[in-house]
LUMLUMPA-354448 format. One record per atom (N, C-alpha, C): x, y negated, z; residue in one letter. Coordinates in nm, 4 decimals. Atoms other than C-alpha are relative to their C-alpha. Layout:
LUMLUMPA-354448
{xx:X&yy:Y&zz:Z&resn:A}
...
***
This chain:
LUMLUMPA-354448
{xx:0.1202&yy:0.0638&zz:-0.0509&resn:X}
{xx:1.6475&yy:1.3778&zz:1.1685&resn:X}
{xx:0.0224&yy:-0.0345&zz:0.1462&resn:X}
{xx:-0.0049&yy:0.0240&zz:-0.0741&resn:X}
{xx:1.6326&yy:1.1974&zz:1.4564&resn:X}
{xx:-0.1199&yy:0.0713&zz:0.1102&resn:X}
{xx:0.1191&yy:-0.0477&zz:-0.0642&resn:X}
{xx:1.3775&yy:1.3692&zz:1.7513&resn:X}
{xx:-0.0047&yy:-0.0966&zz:0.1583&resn:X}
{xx:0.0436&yy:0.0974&zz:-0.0728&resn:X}
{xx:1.2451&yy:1.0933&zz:1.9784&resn:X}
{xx:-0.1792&yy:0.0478&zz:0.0351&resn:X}
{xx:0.1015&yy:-0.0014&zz:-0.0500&resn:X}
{xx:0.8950&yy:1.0822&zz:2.1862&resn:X}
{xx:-0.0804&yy:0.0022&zz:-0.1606&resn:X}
{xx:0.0898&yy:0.0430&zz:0.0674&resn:X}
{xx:0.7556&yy:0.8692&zz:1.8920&resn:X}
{xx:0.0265&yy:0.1238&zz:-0.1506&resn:X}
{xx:-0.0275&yy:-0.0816&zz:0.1226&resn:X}
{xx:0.9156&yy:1.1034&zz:1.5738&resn:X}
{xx:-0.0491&yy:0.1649&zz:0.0437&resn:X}
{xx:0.0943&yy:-0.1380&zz:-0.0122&resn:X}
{xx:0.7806&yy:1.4248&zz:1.7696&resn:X}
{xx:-0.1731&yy:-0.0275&zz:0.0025&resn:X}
{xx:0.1364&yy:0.0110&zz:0.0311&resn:X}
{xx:0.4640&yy:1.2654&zz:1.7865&resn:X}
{xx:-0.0855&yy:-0.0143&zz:-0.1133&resn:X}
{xx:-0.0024&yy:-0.0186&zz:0.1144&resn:X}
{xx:0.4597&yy:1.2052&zz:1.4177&resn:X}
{xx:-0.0154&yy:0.0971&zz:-0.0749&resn:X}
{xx:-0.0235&yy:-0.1952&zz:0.0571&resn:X}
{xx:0.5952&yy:1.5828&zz:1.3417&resn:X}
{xx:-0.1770&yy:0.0624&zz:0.0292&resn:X}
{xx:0.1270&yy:-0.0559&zz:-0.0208&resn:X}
{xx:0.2937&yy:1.6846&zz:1.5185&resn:X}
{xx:-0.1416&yy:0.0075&zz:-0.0315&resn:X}
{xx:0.1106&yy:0.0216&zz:0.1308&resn:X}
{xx:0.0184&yy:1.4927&zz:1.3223&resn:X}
{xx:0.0120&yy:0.0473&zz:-0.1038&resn:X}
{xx:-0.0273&yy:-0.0146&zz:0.1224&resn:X}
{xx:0.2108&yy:1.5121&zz:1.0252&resn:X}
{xx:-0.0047&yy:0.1722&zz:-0.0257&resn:X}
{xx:0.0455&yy:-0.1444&zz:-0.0460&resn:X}
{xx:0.2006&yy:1.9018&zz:1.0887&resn:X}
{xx:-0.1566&yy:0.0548&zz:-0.0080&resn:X}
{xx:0.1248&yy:-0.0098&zz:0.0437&resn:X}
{xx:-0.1670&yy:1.8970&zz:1.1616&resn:X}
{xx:-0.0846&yy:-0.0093&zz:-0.0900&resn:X}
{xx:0.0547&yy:0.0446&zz:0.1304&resn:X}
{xx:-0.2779&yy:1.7056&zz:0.9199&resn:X}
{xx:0.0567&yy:0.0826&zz:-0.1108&resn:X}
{xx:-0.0173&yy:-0.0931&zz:0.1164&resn:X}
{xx:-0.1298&yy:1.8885&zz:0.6406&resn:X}
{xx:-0.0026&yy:0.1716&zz:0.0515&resn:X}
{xx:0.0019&yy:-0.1208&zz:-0.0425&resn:X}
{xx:-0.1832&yy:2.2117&zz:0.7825&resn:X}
{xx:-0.1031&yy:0.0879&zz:-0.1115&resn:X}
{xx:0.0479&yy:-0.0160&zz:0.1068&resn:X}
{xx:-0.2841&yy:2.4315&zz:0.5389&resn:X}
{xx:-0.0275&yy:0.0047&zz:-0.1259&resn:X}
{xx:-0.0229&yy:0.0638&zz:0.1062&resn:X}
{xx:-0.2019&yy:2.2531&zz:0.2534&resn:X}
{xx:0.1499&yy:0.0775&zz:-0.1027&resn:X}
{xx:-0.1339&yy:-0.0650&zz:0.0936&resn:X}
{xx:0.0777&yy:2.3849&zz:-0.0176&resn:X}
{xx:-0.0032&yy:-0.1160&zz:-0.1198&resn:X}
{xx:0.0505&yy:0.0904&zz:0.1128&resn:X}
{xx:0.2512&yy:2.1912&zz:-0.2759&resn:X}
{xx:-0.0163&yy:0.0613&zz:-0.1233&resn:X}
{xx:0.0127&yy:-0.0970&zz:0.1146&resn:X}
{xx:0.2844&yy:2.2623&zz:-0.6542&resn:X}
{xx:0.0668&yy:0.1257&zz:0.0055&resn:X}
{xx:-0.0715&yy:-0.1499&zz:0.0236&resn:X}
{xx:0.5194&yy:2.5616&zz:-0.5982&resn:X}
{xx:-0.0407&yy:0.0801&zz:0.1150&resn:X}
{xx:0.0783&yy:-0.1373&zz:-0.0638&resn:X}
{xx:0.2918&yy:2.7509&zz:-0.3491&resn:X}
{xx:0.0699&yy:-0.0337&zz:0.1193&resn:X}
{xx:-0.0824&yy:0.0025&zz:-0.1373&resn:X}
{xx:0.5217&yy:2.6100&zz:-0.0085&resn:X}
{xx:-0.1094&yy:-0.0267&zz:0.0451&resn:X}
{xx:0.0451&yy:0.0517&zz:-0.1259&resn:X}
{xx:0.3679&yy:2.4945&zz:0.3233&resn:X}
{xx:-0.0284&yy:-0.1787&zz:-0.0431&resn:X}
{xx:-0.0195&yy:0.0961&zz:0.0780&resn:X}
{xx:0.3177&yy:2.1575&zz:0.2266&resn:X}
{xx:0.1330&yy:-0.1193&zz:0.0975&resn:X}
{xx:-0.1028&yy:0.0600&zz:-0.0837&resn:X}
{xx:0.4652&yy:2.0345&zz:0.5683&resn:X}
{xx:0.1505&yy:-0.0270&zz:-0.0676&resn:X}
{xx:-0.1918&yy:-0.0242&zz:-0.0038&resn:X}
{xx:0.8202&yy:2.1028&zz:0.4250&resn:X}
{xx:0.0672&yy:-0.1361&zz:-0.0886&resn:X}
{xx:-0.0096&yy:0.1211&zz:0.0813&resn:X}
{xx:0.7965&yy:1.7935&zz:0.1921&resn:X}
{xx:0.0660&yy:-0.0934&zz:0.1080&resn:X}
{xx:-0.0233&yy:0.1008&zz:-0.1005&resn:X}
{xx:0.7531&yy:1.5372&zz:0.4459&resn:X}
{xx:0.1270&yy:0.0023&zz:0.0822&resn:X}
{xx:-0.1050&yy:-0.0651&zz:-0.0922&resn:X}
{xx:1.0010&yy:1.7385&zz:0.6743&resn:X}
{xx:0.1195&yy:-0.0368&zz:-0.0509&resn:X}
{xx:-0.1058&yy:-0.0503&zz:0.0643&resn:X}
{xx:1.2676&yy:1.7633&zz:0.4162&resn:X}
{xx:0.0207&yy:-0.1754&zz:0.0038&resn:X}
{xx:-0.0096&yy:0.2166&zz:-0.0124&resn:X}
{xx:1.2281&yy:1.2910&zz:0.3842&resn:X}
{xx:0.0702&yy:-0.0093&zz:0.1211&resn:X}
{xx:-0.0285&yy:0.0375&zz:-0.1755&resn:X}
{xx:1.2519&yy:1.2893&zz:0.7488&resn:X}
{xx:0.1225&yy:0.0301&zz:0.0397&resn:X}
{xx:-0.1683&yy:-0.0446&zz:-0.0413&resn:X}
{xx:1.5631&yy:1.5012&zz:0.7840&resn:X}
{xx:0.1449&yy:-0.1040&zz:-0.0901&resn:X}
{xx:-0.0765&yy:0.0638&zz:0.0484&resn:X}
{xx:1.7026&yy:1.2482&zz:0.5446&resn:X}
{xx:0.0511&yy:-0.1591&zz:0.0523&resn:X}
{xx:-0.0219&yy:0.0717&zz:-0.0378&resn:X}
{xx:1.6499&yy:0.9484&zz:0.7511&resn:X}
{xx:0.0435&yy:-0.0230&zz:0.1155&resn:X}
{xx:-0.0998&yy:-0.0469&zz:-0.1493&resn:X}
{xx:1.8778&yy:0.8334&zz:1.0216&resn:X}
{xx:-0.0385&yy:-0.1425&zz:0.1054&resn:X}
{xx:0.0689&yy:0.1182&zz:-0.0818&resn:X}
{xx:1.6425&yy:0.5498&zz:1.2394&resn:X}
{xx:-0.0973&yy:0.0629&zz:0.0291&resn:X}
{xx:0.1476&yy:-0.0722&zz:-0.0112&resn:X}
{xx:1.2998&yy:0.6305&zz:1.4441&resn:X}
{xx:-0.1167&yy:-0.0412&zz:-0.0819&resn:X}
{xx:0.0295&yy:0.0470&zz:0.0754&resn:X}
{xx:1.1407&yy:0.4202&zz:1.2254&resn:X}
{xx:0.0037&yy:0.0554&zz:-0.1550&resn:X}
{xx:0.0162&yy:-0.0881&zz:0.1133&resn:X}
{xx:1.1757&yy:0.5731&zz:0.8881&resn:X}
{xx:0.0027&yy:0.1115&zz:0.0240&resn:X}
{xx:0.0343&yy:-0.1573&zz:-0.0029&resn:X}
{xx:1.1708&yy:0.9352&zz:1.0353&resn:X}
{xx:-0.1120&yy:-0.0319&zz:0.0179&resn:X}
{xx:0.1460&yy:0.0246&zz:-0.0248&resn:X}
{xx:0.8185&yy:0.8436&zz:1.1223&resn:X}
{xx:-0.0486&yy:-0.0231&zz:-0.1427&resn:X}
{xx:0.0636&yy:0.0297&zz:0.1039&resn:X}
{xx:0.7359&yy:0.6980&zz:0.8116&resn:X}
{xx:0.0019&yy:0.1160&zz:-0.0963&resn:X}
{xx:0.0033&yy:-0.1124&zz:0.0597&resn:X}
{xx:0.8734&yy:0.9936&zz:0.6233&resn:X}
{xx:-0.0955&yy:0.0702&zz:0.0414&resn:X}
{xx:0.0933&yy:-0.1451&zz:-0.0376&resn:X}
{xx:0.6637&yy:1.2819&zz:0.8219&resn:X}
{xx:-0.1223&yy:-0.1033&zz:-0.0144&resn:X}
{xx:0.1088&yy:0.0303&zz:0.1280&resn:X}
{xx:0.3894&yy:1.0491&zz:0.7386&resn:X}
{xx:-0.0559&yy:-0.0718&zz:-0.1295&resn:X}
{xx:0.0122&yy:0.0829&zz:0.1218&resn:X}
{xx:0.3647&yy:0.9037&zz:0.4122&resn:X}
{xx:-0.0876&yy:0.0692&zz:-0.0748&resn:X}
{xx:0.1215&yy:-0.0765&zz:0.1111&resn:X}
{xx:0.1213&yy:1.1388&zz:0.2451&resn:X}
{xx:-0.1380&yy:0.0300&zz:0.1012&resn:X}
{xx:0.0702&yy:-0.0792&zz:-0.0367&resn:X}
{xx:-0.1169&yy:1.1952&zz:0.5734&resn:X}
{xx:-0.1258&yy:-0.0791&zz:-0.0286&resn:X}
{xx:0.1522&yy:0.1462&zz:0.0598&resn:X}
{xx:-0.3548&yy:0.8378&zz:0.4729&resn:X}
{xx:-0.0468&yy:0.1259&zz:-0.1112&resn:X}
{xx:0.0942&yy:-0.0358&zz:0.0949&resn:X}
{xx:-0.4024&yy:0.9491&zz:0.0966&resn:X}
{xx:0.0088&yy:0.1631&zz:0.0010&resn:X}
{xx:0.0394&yy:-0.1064&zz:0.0244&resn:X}
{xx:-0.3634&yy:1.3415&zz:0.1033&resn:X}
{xx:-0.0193&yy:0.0844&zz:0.0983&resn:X}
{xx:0.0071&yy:-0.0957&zz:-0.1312&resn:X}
{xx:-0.4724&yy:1.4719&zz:0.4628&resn:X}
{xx:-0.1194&yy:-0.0842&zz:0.0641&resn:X}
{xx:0.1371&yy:0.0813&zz:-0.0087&resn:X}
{xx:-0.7679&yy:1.2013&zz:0.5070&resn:X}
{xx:0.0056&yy:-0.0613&zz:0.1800&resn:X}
{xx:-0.0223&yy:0.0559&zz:-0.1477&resn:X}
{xx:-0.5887&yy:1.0514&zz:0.8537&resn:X}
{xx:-0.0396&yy:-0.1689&zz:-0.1074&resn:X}
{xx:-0.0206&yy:0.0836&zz:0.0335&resn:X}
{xx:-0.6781&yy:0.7197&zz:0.8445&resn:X}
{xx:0.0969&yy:-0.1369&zz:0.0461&resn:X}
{xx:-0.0993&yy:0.0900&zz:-0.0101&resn:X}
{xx:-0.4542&yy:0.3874&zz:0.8627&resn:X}
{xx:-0.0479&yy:-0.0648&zz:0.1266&resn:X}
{xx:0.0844&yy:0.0482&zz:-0.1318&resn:X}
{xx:-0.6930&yy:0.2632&zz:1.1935&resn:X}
{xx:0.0809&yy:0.0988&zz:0.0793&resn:X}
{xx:0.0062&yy:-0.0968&zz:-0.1264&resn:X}
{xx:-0.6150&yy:0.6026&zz:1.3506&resn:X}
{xx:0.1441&yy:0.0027&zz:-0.0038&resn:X}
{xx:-0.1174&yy:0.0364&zz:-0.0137&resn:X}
{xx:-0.2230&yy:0.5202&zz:1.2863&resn:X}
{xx:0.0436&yy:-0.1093&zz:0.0537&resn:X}
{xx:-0.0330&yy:0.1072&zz:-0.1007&resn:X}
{xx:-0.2141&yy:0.1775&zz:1.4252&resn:X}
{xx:-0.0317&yy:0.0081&zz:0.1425&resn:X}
{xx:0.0327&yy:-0.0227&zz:-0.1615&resn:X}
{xx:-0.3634&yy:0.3226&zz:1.7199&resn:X}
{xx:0.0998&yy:0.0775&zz:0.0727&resn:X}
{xx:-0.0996&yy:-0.1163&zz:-0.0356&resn:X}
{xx:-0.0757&yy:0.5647&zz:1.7494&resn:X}
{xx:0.1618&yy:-0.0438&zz:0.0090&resn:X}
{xx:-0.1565&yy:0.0230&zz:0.0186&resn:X}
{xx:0.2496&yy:0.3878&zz:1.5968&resn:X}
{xx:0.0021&yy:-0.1145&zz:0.0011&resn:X}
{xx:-0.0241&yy:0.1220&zz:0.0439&resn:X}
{xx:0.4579&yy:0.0552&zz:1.5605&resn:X}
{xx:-0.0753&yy:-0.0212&zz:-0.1401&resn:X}
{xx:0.0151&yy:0.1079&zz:0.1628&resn:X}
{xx:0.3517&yy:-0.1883&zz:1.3119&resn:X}
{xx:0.1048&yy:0.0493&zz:-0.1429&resn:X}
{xx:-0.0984&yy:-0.0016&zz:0.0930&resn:X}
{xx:0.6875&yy:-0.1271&zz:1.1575&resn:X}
{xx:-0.0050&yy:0.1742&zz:-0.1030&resn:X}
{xx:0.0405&yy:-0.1558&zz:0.0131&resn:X}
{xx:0.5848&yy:0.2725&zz:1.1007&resn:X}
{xx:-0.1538&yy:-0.0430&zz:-0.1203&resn:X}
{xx:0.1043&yy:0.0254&zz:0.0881&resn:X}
{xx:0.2220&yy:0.1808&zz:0.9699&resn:X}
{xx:0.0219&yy:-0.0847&zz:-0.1190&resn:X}
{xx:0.0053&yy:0.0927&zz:0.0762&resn:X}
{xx:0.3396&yy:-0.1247&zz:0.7577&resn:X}
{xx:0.1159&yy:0.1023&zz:-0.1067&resn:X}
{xx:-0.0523&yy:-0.1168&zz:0.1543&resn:X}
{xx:0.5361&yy:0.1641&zz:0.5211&resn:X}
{xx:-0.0637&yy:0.0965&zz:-0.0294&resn:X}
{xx:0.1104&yy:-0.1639&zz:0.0247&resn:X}
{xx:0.3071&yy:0.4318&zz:0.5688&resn:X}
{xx:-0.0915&yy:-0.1078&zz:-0.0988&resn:X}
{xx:0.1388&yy:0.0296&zz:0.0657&resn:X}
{xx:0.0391&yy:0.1717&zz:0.4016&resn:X}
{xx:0.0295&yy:-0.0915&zz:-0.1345&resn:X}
{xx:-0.0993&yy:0.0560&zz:0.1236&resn:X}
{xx:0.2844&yy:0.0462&zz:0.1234&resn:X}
{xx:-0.0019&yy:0.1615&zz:-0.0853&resn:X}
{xx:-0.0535&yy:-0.1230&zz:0.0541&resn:X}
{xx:0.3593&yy:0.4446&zz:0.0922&resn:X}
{xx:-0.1480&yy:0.0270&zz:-0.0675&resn:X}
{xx:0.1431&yy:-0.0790&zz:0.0632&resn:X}
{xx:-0.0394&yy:0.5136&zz:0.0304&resn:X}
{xx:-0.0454&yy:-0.0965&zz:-0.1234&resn:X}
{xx:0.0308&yy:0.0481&zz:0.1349&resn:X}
{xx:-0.1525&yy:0.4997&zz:-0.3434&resn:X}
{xx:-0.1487&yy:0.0247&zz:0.0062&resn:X}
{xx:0.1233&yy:-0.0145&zz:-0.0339&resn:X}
{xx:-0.4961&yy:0.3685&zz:-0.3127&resn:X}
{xx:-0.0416&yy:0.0395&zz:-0.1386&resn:X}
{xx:0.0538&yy:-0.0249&zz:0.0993&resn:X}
{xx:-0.7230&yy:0.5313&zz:-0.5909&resn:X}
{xx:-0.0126&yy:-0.1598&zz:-0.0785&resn:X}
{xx:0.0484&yy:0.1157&zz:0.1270&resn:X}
{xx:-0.7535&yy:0.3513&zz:-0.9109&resn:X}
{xx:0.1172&yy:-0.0860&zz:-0.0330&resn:X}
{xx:-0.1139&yy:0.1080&zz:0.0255&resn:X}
{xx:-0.4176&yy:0.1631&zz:-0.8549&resn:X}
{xx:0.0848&yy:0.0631&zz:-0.1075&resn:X}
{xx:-0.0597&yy:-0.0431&zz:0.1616&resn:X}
{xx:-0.1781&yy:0.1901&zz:-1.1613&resn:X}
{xx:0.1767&yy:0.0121&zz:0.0809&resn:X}
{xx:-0.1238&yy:-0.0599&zz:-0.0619&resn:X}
{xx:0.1446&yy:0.4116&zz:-1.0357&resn:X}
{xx:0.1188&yy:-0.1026&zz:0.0313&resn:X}
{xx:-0.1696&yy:0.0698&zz:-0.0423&resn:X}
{xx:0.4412&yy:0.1397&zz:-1.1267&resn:X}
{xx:-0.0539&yy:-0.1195&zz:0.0865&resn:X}
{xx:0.0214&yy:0.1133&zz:-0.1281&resn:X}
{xx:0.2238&yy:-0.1651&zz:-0.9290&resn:X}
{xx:0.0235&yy:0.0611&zz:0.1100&resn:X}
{xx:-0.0297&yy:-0.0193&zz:-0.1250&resn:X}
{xx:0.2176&yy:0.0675&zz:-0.6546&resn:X}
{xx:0.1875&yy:0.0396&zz:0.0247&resn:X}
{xx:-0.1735&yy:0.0377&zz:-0.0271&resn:X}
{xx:0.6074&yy:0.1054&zz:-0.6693&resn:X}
{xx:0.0496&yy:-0.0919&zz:0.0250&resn:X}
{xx:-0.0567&yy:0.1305&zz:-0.0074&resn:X}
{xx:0.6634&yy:-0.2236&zz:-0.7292&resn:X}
{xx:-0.0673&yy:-0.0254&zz:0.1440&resn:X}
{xx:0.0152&yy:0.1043&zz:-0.1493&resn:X}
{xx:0.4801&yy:-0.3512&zz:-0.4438&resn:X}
{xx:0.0338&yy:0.0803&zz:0.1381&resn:X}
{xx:-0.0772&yy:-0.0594&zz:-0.0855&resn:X}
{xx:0.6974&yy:-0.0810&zz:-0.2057&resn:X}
{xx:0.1161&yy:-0.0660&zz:0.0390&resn:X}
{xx:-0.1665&yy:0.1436&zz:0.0069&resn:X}
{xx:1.0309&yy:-0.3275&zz:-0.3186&resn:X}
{xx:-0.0287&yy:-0.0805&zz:0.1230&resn:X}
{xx:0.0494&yy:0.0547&zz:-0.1098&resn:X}
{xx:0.8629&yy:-0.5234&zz:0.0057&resn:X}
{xx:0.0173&yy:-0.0117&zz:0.1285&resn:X}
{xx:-0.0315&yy:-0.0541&zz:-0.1483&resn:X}
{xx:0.9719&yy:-0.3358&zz:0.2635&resn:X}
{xx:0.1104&yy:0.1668&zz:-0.0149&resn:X}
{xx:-0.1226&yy:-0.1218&zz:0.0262&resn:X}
{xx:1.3299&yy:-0.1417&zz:0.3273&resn:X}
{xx:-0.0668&yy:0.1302&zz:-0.0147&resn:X}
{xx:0.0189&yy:-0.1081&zz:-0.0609&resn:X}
{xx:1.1804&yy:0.1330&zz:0.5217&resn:X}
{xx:-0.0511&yy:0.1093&zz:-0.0883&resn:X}
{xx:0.1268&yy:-0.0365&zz:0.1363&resn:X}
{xx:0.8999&yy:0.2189&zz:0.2415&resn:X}
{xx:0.1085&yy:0.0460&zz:-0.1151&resn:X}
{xx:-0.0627&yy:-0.0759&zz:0.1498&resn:X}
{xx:1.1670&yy:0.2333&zz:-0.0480&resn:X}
{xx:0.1091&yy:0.0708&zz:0.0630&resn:X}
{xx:-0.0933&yy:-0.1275&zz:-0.0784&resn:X}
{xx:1.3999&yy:0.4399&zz:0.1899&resn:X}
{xx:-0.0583&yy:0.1163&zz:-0.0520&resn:X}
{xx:0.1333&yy:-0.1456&zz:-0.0326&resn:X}
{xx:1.1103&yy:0.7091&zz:0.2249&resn:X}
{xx:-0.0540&yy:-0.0064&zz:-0.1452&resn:X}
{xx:0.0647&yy:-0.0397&zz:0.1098&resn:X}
{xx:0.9931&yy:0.6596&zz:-0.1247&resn:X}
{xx:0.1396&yy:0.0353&zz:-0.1185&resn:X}
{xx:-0.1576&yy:-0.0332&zz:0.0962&resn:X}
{xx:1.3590&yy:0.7226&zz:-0.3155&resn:X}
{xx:0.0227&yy:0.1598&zz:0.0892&resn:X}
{xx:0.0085&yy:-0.1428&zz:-0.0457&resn:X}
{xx:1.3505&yy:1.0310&zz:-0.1033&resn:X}
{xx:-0.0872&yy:0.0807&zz:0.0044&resn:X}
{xx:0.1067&yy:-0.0686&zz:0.0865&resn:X}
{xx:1.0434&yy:1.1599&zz:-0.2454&resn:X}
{xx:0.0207&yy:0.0129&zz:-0.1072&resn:X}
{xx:-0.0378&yy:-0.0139&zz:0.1497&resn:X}
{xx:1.1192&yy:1.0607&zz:-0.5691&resn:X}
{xx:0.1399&yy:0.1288&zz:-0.0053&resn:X}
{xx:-0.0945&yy:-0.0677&zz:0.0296&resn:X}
{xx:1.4159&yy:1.2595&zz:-0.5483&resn:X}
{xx:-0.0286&yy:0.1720&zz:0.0399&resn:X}
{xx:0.0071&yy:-0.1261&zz:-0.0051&resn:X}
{xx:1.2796&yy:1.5551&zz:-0.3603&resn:X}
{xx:-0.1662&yy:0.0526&zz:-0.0903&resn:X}
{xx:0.0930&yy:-0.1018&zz:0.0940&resn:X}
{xx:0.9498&yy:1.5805&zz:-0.6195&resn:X}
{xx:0.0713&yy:-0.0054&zz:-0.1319&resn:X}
{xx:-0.0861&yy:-0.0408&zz:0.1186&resn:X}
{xx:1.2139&yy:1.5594&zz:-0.9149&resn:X}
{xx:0.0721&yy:0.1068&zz:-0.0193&resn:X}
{xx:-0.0698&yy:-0.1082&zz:-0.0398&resn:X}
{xx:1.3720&yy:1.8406&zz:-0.7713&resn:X}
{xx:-0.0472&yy:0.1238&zz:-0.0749&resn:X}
{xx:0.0970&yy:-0.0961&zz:0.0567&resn:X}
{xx:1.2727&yy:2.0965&zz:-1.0517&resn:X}
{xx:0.0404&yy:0.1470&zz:0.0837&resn:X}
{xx:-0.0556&yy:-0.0931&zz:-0.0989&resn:X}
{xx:1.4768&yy:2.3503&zz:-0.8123&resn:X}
{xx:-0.1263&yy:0.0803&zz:0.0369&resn:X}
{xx:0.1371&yy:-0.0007&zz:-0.0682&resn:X}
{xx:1.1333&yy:2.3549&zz:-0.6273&resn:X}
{xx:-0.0765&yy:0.1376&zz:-0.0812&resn:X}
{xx:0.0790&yy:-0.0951&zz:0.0532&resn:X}
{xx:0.9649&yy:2.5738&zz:-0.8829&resn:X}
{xx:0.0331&yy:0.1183&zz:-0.0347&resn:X}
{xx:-0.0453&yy:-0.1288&zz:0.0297&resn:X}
{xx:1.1877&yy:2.8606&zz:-0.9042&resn:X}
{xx:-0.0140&yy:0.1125&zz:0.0922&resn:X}
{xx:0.0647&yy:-0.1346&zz:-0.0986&resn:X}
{xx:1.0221&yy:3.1944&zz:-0.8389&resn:X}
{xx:-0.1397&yy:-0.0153&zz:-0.0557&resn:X}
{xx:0.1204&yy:0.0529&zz:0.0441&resn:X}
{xx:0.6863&yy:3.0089&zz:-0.9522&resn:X}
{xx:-0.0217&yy:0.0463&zz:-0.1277&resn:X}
{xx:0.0981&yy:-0.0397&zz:0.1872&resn:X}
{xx:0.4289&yy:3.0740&zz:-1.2559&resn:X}
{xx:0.1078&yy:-0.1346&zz:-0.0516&resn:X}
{xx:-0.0596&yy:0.0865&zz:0.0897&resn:X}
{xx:0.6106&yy:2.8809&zz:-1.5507&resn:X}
{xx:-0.0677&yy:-0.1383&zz:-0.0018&resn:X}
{xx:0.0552&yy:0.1211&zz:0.0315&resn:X}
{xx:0.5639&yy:2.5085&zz:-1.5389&resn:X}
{xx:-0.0079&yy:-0.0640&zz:-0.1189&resn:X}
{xx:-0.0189&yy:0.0646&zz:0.1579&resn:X}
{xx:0.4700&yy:2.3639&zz:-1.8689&resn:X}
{xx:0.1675&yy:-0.1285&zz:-0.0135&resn:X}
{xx:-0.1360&yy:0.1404&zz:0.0442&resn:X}
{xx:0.8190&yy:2.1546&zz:-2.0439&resn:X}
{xx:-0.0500&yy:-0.0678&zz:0.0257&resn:X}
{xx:0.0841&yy:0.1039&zz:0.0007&resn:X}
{xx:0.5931&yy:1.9100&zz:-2.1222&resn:X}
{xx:-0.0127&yy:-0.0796&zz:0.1593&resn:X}
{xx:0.0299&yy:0.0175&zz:-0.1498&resn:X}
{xx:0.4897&yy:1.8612&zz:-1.7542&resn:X}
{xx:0.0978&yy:-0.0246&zz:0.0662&resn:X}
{xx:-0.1362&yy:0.0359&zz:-0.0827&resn:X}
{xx:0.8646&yy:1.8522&zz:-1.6384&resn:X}
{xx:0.0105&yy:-0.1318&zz:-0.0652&resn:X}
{xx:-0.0531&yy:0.1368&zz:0.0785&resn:X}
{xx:0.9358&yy:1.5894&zz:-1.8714&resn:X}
{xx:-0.0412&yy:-0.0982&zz:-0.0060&resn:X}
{xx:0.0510&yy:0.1420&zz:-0.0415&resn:X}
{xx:0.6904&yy:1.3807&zz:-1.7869&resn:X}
{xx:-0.0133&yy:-0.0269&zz:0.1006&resn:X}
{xx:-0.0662&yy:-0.0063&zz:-0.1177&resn:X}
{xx:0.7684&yy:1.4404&zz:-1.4406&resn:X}
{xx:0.1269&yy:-0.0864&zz:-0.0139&resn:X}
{xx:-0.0999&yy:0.0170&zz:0.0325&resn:X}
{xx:1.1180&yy:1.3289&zz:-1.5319&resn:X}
{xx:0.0189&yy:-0.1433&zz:-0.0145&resn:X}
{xx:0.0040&yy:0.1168&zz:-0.0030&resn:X}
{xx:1.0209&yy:1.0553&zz:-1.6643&resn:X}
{xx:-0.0633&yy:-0.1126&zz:0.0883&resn:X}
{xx:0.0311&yy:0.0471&zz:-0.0724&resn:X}
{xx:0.7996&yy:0.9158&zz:-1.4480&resn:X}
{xx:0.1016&yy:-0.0534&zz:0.1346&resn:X}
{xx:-0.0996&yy:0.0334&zz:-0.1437&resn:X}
{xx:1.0107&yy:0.9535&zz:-1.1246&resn:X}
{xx:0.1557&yy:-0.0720&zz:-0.0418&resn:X}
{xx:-0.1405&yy:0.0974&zz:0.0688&resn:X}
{xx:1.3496&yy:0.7742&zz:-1.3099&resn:X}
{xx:-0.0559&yy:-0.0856&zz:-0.0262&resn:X}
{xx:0.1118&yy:0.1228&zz:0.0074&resn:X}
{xx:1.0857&yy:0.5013&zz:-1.4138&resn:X}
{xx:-0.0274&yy:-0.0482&zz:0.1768&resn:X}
{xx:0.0077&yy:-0.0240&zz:-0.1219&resn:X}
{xx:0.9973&yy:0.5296&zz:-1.0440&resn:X}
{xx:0.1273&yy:-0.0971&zz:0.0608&resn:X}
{xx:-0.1218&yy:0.0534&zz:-0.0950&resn:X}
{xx:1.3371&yy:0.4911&zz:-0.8899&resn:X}
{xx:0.0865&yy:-0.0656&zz:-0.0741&resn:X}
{xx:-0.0316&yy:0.0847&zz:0.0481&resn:X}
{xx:1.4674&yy:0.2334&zz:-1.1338&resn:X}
{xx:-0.0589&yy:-0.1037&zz:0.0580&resn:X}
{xx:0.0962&yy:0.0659&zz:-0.0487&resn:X}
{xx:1.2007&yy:-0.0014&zz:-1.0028&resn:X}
{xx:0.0091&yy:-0.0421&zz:0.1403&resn:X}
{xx:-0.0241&yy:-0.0275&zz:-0.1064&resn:X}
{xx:1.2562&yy:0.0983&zz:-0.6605&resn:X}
{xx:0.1342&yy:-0.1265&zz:0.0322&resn:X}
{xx:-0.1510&yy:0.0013&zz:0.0047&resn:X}
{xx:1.6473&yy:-0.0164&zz:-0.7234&resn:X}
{xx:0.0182&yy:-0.1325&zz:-0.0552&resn:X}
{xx:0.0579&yy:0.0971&zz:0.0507&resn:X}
{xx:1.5362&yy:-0.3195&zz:-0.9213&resn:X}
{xx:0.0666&yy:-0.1391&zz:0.0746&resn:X}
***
């Protein structure tokens, strides 16, 4: 991960804002975002990584990010947010749009496929992996497209 003015200022929302939060296997939830970010090597997609979930699951809104970051930061963060009601593969598809976005979203896909994640955890239904499984390879086919 790169650590710049603008990518610590990111960490630090992206921090706040999910503060509190855990994902399905009982972590911090921070460590998600964290784990994208350490994957990208520009200030620009480390930003977008630490926030790509704080719009739809931390209730920051996309106003209070243009007030904060480049265009180029918000214009993947708001590709990355799945507005209610939208139908999962349109919102993939219309990520194909912009590098930065399917950077940061192939590195989600890959770290919520990660069944790794749940070991130690209550038993996750098969079922539930597998359609996990499928989804996110549906996902990053699309992506790759």
């Amino acid at each position: 991960m790169i650590y710049t003015p603008l990518t610590n200022k990111a960490l630090r929302l992206a921090y706040a804002a999910h503060h509190g939060q855990t994902d399905k296997s009982g972590q911090p939830y921070i460590f998600h975002p964290y784990h994208l970010a350490e994957q990208m090597d520009d200030e620009i997609s480390v930003c977008a990584a630490l926030l790509h979930d704080v719009v739809e699951d931390a209730g920051v809104t996309l106003a209070a990010l243009e007030q904060a970051f480049p265009k180029e930061v918000t214009d993947a963060v708001r590709l990355l947010t799945r507005e209610k009601g939208t139908d999962y593969f349109a919102y993939v598809r219309a990520i194909r749009q912009n590098p930065v976005a399917v950077r940061v979203k192939l590195a989600d896909l890959a770290h919520n496929a990660d069944e790794s994640r749940f070991a130690g955890c209550a038993d996750v239904p098969a079922e539930e992996l597998a359609q996990r499984r499928e989804k996110y390879a549906r996902a990053r086919a699309i992506l790759l497209e």
